[in-house]
NUMIGU-908221 format. One record per residue (C-alpha): residue in one letter; chain; x, y, z. Coordinates in steps of 0.02 Angstrom, whole numbers, plus 50000, padded with zeros to 5 digits. Last residue first. Layout:
N
<sedren><r>A</r><c>A</c><c1>X</c1><c2>Y</c2><c3>Z</c3></sedren>
...
//
This chain:
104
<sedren><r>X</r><c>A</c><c1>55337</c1><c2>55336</c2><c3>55834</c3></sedren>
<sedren><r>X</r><c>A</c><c1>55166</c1><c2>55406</c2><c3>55794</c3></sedren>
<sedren><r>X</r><c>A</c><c1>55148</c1><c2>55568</c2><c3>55787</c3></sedren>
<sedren><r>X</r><c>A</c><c1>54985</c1><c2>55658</c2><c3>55707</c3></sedren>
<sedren><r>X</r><c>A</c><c1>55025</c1><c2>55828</c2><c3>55696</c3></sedren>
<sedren><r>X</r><c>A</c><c1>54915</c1><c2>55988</c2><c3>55711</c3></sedren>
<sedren><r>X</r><c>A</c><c1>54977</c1><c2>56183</c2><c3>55641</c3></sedren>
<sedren><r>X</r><c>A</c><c1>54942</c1><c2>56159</c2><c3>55468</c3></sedren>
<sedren><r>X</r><c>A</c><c1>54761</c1><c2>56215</c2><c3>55494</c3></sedren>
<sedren><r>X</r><c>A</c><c1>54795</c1><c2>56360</c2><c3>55580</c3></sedren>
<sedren><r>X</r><c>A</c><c1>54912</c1><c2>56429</c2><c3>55433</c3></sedren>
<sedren><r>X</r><c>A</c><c1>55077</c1><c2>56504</c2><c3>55490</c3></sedren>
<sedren><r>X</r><c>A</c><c1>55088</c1><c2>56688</c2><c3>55506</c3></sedren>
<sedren><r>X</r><c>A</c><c1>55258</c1><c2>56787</c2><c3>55509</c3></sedren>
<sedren><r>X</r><c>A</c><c1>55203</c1><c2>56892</c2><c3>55351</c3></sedren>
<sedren><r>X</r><c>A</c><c1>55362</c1><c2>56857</c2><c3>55250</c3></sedren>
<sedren><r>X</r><c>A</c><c1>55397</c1><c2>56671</c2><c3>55293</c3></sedren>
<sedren><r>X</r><c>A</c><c1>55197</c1><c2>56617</c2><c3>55278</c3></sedren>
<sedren><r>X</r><c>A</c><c1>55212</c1><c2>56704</c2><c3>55108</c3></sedren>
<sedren><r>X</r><c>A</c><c1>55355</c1><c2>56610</c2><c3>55060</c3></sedren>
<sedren><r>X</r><c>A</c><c1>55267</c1><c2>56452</c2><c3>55113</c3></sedren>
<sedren><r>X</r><c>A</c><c1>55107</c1><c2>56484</c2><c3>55028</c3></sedren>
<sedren><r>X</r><c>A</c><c1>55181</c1><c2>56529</c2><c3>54864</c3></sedren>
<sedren><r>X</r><c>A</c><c1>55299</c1><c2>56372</c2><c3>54892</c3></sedren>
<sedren><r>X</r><c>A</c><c1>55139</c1><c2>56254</c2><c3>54909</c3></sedren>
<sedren><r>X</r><c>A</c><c1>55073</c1><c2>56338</c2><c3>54738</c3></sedren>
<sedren><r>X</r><c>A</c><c1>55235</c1><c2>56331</c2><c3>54621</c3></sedren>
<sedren><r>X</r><c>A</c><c1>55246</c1><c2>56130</c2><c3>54719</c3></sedren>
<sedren><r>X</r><c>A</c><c1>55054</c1><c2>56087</c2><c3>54649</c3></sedren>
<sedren><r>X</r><c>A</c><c1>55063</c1><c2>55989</c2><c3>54500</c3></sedren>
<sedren><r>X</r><c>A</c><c1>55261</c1><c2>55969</c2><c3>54503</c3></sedren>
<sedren><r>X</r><c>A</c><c1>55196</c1><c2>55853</c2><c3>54664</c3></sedren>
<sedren><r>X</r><c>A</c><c1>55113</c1><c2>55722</c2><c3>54557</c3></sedren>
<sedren><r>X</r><c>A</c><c1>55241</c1><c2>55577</c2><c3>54570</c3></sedren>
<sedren><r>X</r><c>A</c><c1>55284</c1><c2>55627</c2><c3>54760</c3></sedren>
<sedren><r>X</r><c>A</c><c1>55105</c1><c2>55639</c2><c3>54799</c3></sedren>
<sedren><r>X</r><c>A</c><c1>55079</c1><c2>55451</c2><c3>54724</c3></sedren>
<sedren><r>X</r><c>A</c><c1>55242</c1><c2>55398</c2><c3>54808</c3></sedren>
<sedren><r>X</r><c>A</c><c1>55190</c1><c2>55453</c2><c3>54987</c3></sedren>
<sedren><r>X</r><c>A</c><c1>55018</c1><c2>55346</c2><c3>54972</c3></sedren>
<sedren><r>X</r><c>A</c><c1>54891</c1><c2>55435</c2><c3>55057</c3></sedren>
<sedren><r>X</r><c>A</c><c1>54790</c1><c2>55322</c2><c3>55184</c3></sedren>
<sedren><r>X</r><c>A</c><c1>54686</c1><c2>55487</c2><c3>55237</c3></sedren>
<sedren><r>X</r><c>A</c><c1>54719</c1><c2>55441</c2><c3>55426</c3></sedren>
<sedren><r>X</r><c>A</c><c1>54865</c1><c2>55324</c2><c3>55434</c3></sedren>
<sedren><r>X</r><c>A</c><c1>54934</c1><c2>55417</c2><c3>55297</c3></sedren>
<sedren><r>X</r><c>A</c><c1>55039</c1><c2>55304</c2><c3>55165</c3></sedren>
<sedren><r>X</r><c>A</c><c1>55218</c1><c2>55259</c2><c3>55180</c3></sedren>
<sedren><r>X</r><c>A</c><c1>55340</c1><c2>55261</c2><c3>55052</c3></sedren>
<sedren><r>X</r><c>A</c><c1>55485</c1><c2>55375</c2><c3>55160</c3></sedren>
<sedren><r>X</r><c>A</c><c1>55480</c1><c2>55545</c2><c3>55088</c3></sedren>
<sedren><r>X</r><c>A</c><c1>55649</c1><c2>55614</c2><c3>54998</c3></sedren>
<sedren><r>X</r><c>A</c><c1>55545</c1><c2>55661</c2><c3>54835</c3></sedren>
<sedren><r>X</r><c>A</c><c1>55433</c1><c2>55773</c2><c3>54938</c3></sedren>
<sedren><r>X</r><c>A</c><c1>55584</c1><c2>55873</c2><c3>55016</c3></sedren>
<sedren><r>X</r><c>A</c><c1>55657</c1><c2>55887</c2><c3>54835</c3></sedren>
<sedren><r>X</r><c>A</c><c1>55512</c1><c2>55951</c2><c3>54764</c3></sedren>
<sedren><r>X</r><c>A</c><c1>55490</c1><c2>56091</c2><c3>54895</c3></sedren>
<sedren><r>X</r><c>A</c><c1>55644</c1><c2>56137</c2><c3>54848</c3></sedren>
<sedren><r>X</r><c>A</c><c1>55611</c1><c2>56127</c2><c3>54667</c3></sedren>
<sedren><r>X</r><c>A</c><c1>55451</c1><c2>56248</c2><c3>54700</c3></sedren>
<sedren><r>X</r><c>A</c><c1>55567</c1><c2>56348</c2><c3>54764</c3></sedren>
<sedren><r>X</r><c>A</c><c1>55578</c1><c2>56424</c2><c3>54953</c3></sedren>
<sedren><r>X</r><c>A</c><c1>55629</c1><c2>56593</c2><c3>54980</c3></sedren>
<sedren><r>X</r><c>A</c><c1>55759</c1><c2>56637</c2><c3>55113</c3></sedren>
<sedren><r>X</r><c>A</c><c1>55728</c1><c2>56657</c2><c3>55285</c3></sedren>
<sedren><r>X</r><c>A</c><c1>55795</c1><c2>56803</c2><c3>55386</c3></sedren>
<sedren><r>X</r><c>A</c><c1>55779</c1><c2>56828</c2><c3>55576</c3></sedren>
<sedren><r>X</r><c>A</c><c1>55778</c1><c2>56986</c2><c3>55666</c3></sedren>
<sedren><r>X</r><c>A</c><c1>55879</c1><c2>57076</c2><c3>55813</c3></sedren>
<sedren><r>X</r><c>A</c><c1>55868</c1><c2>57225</c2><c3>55875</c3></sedren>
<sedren><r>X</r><c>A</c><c1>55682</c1><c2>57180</c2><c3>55912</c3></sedren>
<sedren><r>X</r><c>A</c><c1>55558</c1><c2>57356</c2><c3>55917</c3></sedren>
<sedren><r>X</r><c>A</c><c1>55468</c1><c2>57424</c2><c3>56058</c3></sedren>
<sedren><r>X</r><c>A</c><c1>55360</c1><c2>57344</c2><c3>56174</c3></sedren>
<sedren><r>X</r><c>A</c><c1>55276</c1><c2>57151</c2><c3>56158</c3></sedren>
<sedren><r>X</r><c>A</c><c1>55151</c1><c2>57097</c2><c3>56283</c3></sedren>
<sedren><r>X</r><c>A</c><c1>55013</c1><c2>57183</c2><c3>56208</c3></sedren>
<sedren><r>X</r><c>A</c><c1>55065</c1><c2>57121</c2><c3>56047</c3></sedren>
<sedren><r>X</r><c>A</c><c1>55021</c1><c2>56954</c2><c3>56089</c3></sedren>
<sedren><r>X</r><c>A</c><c1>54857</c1><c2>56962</c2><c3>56121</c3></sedren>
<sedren><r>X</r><c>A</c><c1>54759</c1><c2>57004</c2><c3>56302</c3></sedren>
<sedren><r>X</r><c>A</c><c1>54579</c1><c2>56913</c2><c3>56334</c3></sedren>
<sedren><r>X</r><c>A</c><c1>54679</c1><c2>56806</c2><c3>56495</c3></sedren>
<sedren><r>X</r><c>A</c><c1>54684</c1><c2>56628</c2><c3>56524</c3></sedren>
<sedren><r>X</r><c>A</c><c1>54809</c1><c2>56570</c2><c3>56653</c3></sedren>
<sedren><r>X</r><c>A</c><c1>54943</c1><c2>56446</c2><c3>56588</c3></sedren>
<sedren><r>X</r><c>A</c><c1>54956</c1><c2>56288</c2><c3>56706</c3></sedren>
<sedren><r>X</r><c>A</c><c1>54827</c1><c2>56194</c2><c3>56576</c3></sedren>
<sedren><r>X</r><c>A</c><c1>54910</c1><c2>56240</c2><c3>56442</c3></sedren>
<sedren><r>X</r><c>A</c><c1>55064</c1><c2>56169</c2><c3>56512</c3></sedren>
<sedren><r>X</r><c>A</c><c1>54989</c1><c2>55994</c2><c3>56536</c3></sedren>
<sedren><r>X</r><c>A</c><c1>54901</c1><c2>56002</c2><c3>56371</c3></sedren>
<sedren><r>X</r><c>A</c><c1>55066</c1><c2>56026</c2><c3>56263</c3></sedren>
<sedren><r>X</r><c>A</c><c1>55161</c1><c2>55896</c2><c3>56396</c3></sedren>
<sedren><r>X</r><c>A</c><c1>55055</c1><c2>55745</c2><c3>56336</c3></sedren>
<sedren><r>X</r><c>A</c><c1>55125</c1><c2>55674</c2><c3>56178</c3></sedren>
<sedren><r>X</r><c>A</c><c1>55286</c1><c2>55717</c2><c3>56247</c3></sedren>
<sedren><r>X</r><c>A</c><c1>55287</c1><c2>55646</c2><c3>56428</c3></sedren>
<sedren><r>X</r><c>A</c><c1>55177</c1><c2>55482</c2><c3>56340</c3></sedren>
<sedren><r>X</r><c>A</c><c1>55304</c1><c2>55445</c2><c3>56249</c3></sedren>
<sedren><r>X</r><c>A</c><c1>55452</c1><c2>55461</c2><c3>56351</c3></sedren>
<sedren><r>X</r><c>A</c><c1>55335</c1><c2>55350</c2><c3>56482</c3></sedren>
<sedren><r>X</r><c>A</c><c1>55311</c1><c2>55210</c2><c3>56347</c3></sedren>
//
């Protein structure tokens, strides 16, 4: 239970050592990195793939069957990828994607 709680709690405990301060990000970064990271496009049949491989469990919260998204997910893998690719070439991931439930 203590490796649990360490994890689920660390993200709080370290924001709450971090000072607060009204500066962004690219106040702190000078210059230009030498060195850069390339991703490739995702596919719709990528993302596919990653749905089909889902364990059959619904959401806990939404109580979302796995296999019902998985049956349905040529409906709206072209669109997911769009958002992923552009996530990948604009180095911005969406707010709202940014939470987890985890529940070992």
């Amino acid at each position: 239970n203590s490796f649990n709680d360490y994890f689920s709690n660390i993200a709080s405990d370290l924001k709450s050592n971090v000072n607060n301060t009204a500066l962004n990000h690219q106040q702190f970064l000078k210059g230009s990195v030498s060195r850069s990271m390339y991703l490739e496009s995702v596919r719709a049949a990528d993302i596919h793939k990653t749905i089909n491989g889902f364990k059959n469990k619904a959401t806990r919260d939404l109580k979302i069957d796995a296999l019902k998204i998985a049956n349905n997910s040529h409906k709206f893998t072209d669109v997911l990828a769009l958002i992923v690719n552009k996530s990948f070439r604009e180095g911005v991931f969406p707010e709202q994607m940014k939470t987890a439930r985890v529940i070992p």
